[in-house]
N, CA, C and O of each residue as an XYZ file, in Angstrom:
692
protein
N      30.079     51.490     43.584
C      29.711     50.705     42.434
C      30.821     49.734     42.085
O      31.984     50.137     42.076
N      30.507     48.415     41.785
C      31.495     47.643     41.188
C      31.674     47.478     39.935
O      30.671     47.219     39.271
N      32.629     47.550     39.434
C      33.109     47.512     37.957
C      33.135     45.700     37.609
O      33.745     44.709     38.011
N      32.137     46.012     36.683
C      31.739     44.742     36.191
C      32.834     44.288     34.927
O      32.978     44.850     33.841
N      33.467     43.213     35.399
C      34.543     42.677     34.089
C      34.053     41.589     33.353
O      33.341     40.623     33.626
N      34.689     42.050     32.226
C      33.895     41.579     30.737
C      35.127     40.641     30.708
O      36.145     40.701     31.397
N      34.731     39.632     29.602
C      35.868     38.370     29.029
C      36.161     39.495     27.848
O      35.407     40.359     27.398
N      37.794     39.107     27.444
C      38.153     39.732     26.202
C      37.249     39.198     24.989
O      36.861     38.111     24.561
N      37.124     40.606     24.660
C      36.948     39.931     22.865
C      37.585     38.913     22.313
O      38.588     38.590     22.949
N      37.327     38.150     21.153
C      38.199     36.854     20.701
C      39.062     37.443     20.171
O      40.020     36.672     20.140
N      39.514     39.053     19.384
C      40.244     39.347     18.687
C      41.730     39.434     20.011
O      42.909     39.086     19.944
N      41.166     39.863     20.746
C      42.272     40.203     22.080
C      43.435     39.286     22.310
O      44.596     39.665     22.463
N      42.903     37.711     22.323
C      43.627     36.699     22.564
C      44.387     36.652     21.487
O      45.606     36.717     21.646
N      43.626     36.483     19.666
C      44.269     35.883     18.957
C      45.281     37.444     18.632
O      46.254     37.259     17.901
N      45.110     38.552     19.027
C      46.194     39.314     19.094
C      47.420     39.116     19.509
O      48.418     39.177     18.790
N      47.399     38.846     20.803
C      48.266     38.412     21.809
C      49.390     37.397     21.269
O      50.617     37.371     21.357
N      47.884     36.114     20.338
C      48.721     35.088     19.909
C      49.746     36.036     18.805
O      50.931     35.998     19.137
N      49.570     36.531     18.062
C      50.096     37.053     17.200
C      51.626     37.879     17.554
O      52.740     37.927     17.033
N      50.899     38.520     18.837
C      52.198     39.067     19.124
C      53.357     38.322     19.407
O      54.392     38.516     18.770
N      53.263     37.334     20.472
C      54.547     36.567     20.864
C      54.347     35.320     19.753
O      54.805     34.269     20.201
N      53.817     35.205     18.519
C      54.435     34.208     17.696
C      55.208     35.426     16.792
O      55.624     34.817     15.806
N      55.536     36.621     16.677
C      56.296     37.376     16.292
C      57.684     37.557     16.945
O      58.843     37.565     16.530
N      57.134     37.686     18.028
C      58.507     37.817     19.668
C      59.128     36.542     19.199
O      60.169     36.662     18.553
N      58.641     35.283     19.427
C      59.175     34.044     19.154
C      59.915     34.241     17.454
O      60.962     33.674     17.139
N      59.504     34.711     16.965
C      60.374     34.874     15.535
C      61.325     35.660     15.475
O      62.339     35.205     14.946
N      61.361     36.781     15.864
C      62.660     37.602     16.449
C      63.768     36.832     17.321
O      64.912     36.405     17.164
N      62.866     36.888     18.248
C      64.022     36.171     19.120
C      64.458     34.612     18.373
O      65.656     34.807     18.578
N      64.450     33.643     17.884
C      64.678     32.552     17.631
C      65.863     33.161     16.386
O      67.038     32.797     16.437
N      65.467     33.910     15.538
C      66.103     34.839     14.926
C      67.583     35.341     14.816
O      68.527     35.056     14.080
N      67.362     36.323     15.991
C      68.001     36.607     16.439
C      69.586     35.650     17.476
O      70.771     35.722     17.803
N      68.429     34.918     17.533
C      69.665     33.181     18.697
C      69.968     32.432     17.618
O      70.961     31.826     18.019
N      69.755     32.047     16.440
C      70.455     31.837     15.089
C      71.619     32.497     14.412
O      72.575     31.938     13.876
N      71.261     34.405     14.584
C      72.350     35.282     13.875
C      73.522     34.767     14.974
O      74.418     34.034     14.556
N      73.488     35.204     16.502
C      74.249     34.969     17.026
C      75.173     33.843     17.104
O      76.379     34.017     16.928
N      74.622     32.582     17.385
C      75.410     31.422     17.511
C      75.335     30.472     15.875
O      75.281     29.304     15.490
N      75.369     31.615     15.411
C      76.484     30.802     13.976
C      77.776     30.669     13.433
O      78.688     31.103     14.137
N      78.104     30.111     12.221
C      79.385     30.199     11.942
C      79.915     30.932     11.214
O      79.010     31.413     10.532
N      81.447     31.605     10.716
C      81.188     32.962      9.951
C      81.504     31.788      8.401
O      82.059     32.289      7.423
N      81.272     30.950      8.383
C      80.968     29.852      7.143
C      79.722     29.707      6.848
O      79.456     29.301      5.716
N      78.907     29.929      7.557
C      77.369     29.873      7.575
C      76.828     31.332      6.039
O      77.168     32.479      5.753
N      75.859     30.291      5.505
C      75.433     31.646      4.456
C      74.509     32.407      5.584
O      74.140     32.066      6.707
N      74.302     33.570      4.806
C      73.488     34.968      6.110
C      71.596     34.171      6.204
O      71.035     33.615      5.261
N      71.172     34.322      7.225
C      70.082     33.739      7.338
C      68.893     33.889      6.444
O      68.089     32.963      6.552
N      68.595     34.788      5.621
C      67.724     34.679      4.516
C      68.295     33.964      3.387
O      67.743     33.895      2.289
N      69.174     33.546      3.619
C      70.014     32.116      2.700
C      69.732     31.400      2.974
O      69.185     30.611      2.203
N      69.916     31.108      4.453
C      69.780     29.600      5.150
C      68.423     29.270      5.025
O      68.287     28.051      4.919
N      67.265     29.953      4.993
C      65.818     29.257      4.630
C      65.709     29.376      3.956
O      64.526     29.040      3.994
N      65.923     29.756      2.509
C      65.784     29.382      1.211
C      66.481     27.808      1.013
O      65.816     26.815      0.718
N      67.785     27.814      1.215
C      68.563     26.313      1.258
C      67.679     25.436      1.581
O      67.140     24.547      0.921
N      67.498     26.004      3.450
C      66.666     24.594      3.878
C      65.183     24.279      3.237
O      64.667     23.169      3.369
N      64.437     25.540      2.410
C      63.450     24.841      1.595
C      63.896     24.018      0.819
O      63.871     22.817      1.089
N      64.358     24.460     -0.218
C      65.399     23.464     -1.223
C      65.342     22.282     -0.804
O      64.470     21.446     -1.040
N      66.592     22.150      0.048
C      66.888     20.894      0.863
C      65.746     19.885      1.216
O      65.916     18.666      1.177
N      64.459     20.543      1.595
C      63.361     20.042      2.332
C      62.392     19.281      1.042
O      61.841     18.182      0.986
N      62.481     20.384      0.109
C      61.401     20.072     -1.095
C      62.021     19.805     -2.566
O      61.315     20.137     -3.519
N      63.345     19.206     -2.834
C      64.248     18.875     -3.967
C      63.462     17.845     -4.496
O      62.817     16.937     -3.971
N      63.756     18.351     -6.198
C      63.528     19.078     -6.596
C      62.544     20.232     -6.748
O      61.332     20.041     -6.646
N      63.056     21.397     -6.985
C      62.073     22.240     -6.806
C      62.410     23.616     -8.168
O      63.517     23.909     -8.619
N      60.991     24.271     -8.570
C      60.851     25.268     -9.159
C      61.017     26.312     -8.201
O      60.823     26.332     -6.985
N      61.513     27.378     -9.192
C      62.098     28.794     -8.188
C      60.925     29.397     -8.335
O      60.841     30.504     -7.803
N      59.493     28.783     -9.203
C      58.214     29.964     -8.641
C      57.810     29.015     -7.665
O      57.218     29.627     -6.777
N      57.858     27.824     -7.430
C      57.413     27.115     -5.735
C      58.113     27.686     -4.727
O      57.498     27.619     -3.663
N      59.445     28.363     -4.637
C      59.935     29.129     -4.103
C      59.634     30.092     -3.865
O      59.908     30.512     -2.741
N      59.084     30.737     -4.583
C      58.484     32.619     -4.320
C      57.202     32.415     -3.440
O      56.930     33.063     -2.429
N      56.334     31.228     -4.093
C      54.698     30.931     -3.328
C      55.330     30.279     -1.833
O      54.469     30.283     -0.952
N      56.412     29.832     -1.481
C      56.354     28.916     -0.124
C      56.710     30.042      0.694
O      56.110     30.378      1.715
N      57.986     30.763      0.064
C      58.868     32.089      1.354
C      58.043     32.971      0.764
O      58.387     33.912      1.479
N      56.941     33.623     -0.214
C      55.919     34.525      0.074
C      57.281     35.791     -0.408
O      57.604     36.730      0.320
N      57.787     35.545     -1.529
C      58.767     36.530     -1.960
C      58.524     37.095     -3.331
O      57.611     36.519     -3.922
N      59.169     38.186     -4.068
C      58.965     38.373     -4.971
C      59.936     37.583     -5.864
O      60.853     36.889     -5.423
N      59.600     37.783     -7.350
C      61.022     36.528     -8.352
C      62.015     37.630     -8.327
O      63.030     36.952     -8.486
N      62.327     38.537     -8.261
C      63.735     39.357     -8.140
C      64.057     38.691     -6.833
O      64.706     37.650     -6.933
N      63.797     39.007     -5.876
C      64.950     38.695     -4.808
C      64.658     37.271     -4.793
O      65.593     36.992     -4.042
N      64.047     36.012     -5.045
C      64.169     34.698     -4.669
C      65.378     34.721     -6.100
O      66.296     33.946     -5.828
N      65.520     35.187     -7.063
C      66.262     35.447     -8.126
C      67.515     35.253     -7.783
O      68.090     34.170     -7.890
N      68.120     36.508     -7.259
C      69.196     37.089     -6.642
C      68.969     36.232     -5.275
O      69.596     36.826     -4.397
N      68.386     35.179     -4.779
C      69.060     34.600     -3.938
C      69.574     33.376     -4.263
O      70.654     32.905     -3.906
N      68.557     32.786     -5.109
C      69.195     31.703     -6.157
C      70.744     31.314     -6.472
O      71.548     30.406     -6.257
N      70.642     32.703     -7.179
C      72.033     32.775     -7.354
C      73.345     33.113     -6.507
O      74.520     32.909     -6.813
N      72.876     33.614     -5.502
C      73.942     33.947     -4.386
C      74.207     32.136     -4.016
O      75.371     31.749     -3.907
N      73.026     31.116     -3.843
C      73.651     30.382     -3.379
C      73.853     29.648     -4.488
O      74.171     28.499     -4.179
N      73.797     29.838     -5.742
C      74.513     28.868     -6.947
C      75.957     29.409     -6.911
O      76.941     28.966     -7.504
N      75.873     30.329     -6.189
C      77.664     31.444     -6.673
C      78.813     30.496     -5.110
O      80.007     30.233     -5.249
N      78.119     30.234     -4.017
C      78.669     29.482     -3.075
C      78.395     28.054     -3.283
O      78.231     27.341     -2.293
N      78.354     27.743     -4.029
C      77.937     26.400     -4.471
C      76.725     25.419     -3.894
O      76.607     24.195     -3.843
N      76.126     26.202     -3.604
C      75.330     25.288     -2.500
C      74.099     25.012     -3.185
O      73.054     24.553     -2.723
N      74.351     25.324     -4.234
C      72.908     24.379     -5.110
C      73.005     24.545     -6.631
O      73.650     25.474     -7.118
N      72.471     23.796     -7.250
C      72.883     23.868     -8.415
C      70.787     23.679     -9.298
O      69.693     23.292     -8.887
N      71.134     24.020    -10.094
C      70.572     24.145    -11.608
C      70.286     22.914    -12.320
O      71.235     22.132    -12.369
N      69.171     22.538    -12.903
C      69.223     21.631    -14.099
C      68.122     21.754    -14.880
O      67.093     22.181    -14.357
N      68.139     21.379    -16.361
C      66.499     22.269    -16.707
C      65.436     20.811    -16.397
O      65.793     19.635    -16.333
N      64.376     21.253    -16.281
C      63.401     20.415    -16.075
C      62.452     19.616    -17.450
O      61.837     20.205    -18.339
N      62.574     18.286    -17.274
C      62.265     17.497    -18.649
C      60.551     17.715    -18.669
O      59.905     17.638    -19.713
N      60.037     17.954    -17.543
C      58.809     18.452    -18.093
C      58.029     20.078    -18.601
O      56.947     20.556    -18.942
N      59.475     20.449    -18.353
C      58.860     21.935    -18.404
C      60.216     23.135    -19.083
O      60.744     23.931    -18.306
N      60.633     23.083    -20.625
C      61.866     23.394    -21.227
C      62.173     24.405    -20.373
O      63.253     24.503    -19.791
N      61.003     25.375    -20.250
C      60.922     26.267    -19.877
C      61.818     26.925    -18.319
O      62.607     27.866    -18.238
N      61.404     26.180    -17.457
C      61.914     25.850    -16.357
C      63.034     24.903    -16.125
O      63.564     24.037    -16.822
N      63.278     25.481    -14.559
C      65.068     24.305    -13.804
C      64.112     24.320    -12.576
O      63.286     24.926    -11.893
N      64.784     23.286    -12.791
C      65.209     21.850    -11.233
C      65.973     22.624    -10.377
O      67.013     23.055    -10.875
N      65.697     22.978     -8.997
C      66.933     23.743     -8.400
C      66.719     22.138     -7.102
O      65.846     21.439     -6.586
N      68.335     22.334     -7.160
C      68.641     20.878     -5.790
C      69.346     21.535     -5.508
O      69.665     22.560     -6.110
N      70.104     20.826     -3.785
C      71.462     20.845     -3.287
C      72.831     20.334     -3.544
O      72.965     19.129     -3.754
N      73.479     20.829     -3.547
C      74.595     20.103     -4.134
C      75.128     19.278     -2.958
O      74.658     19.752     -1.924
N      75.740     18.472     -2.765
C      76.739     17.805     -1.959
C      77.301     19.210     -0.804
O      77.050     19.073      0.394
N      77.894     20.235     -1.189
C      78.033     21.232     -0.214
C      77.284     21.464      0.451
O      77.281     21.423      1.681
N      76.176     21.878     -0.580
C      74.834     22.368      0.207
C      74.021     21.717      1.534
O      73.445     22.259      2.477
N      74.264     20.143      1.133
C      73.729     19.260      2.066
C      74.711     19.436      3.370
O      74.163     19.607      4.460
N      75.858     19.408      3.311
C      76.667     19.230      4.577
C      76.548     20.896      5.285
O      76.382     21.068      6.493
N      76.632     21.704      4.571
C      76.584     22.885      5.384
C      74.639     22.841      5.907
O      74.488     23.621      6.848
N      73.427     22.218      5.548
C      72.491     22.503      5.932
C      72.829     21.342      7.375
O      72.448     21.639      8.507
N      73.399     20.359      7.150
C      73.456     19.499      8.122
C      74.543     19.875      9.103
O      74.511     19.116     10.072
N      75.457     20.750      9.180
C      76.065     21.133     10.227
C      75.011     22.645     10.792
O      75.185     23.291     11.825
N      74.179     22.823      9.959
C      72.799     23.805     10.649
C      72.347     23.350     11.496
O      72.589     23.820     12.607
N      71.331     22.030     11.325
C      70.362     21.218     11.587
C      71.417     20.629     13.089
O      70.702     20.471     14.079
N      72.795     20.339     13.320
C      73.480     19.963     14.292
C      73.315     20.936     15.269
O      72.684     20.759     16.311
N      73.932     22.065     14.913
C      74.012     23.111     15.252
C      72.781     23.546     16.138
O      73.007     24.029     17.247
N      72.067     23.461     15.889
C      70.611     24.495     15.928
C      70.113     23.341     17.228
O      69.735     23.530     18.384
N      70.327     22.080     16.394
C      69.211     21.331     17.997
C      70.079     20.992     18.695
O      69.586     20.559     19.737
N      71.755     20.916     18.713
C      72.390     21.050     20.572
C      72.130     22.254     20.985
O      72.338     22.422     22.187
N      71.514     23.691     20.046
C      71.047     24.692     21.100
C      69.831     24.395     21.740
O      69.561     24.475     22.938
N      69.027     23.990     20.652
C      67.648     23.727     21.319
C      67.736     22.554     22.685
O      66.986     22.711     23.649
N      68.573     21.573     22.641
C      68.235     20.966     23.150
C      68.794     21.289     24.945
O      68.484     20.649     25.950
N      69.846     22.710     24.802
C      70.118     23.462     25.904
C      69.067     24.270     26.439
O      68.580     24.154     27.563
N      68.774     25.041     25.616
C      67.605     25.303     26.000
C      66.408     24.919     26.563
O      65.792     25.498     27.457
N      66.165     24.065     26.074
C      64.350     22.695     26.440
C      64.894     21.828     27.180
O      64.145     20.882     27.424
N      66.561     21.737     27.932
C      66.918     20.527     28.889
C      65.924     20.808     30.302
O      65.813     19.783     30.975
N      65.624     21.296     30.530
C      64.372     20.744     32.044
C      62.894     20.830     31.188
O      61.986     20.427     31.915
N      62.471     21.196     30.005
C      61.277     20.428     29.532
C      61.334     18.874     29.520
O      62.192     18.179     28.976
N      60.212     18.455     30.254
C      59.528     17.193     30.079
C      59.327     17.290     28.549
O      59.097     18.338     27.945
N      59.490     15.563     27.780
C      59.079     15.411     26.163
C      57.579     15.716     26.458
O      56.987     16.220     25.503
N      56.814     15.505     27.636
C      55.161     15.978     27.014
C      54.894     17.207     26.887
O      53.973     17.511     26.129
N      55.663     18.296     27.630
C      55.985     19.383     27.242
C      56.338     20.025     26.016
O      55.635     20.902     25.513
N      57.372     19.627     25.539
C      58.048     19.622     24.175
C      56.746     19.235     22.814
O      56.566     19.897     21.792
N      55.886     17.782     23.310
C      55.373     17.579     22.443
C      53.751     18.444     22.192
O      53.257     18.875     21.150
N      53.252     18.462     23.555
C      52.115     19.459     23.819
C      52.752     21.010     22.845
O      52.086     21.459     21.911
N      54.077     21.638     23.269
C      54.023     22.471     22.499
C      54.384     22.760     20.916
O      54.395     23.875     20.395
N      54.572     21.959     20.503
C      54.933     21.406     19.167
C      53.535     21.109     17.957
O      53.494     21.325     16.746
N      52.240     20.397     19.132
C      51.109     20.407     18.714
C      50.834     21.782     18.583
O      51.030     22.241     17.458
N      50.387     22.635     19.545
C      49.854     23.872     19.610
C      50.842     24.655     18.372
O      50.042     24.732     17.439
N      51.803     25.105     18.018
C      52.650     25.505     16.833
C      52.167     25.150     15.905
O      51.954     26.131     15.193
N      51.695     23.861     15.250
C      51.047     22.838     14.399
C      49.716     23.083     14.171
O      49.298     22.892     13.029
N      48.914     23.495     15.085
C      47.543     23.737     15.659
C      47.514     25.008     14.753
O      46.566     25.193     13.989
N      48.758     26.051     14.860
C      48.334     27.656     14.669
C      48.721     27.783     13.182
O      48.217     28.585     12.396
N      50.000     26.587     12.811
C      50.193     26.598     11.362
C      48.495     26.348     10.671
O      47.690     27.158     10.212
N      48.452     25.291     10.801
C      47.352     24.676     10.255
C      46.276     25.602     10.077
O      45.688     25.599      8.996
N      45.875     26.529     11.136
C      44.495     27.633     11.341
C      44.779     28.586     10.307
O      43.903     29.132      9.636
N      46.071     28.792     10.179
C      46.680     30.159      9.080
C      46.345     29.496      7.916
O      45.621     30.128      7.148
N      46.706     28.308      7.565
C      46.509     27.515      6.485
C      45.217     27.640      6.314
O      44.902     28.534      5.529
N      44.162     26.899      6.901
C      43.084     26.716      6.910
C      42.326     28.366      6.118
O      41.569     28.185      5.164
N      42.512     29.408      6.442
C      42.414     30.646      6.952
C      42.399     31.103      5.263
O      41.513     31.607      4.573
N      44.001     30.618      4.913
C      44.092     30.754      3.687
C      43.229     30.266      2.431
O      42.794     30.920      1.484
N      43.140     29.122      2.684
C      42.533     28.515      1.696
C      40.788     28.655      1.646
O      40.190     28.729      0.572
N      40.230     28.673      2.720
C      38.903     28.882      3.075
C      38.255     30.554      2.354
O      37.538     30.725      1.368
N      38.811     31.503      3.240
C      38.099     32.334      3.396
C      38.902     33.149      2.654
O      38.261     33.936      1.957
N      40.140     33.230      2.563
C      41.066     34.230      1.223
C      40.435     33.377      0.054
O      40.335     34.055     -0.969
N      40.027     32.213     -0.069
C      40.195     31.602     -1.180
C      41.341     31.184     -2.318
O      41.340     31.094     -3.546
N      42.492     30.939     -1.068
C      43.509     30.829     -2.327
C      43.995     29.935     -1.829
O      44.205     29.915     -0.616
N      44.439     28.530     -2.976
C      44.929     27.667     -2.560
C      46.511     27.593     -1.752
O      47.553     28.135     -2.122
N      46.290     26.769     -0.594
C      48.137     26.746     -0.117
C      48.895     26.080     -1.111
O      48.699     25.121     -1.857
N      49.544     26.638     -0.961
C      50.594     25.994     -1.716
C      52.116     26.153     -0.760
O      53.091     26.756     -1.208
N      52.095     25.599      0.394
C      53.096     25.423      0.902
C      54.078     23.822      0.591
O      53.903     22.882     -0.184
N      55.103     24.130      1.606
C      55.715     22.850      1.458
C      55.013     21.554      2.251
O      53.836     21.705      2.579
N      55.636     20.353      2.560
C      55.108     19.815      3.568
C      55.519     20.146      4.904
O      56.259     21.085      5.198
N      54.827     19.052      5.957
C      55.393     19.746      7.249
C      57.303     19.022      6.800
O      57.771     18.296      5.923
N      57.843     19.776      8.013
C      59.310     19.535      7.994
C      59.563     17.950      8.715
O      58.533     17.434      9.148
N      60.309     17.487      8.806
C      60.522     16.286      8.998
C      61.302     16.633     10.275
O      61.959     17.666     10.139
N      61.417     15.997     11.590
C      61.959     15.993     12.673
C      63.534     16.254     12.800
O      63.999     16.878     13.754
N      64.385     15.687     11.683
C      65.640     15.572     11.795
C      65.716     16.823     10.923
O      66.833     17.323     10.797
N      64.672     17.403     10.298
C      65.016     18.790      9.248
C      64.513     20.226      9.712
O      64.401     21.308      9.137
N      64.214     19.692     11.218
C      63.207     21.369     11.335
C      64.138     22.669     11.579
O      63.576     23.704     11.221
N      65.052     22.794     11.952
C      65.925     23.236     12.259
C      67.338     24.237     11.191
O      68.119     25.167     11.392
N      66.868     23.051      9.750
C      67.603     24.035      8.585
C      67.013     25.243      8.229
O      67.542     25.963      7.383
């Protein structure tokens, strides 16, 4: 008798996807902890900053809805990087209630020796990718943001409220 083979279920693939866009988060992760500086804030710093950086001015509850955190620890991270100076405070004229959180002048140069940092690795890494390579996979990343998005807003019914996409010279903070 021959064993008749079936196509995977659709859940199978988008499993799969799931798994190595996790692997890819570890590991990328992980090649960040390593090749940093011991000047560098610890990496659940560094993406809070680079939101900041990305979306200035900004409210610290747009902060909790973008990194998907609770207000104690976006709280206590706030302040870890108001305590290294790397961002500062101001209250907001439309809202007494609320602050303006920006970068300070520090803040900017240490996200920009990140952003240096990060793409002469990348760009060791991706040196025998072809740019249609690079850009084909850059779409597909874009492709899977967007579906999660989509995903969200559709069928959870809850509006995104993310940032925008990152800007080319910023993906990397």
């Amino acid at each position: 008798m021959s064993e008749q083979k079936t196509e995977p279920g659709p859940l199978e693939p988008a499993s799969d996807l799931l798994s190595s866009l996790f692997s890819l988060q570890r590991t990328t992760g992980f090649l960040f902890r390593t090749h940093s500086s011991q000047e560098d804030p610890p990496h659940h710093l560094q993406i809070m900053l680079g939101m900041i950086y990305r979306n200035q001015p900004i409210r610290a509850r747009e902060l909790v809805q973008y990194l998907a955190i609770g207000p104690g620890p976006c709280s206590r991270q706030i302040v870890e990087l108001e305590d290294e100076q790397l961002i500062e405070r101001a209250p907001d004229p439309e809202d007494a209630r609320a602050q303006l959180i920006r970068t300070t002048e520090h803040g900017e140069r240490v996200i920009q020796a990140l952003v240096d940092r990060r793409r002469a690795l990348f760009n060791r890494i991706f040196a025998d990718w072809s740019t249609a390579d690079l850009e084909q996979a850059r779409t597909y990343l874009e492709r899977v943001r967007d579906q999660v998005l989509l995903f969200q807003e559709d069928i959870l019914d809850q509006p995104t409220s993310h940032p925008q996409p990152m800007q080319q010279e910023e993906e990397d903070a």
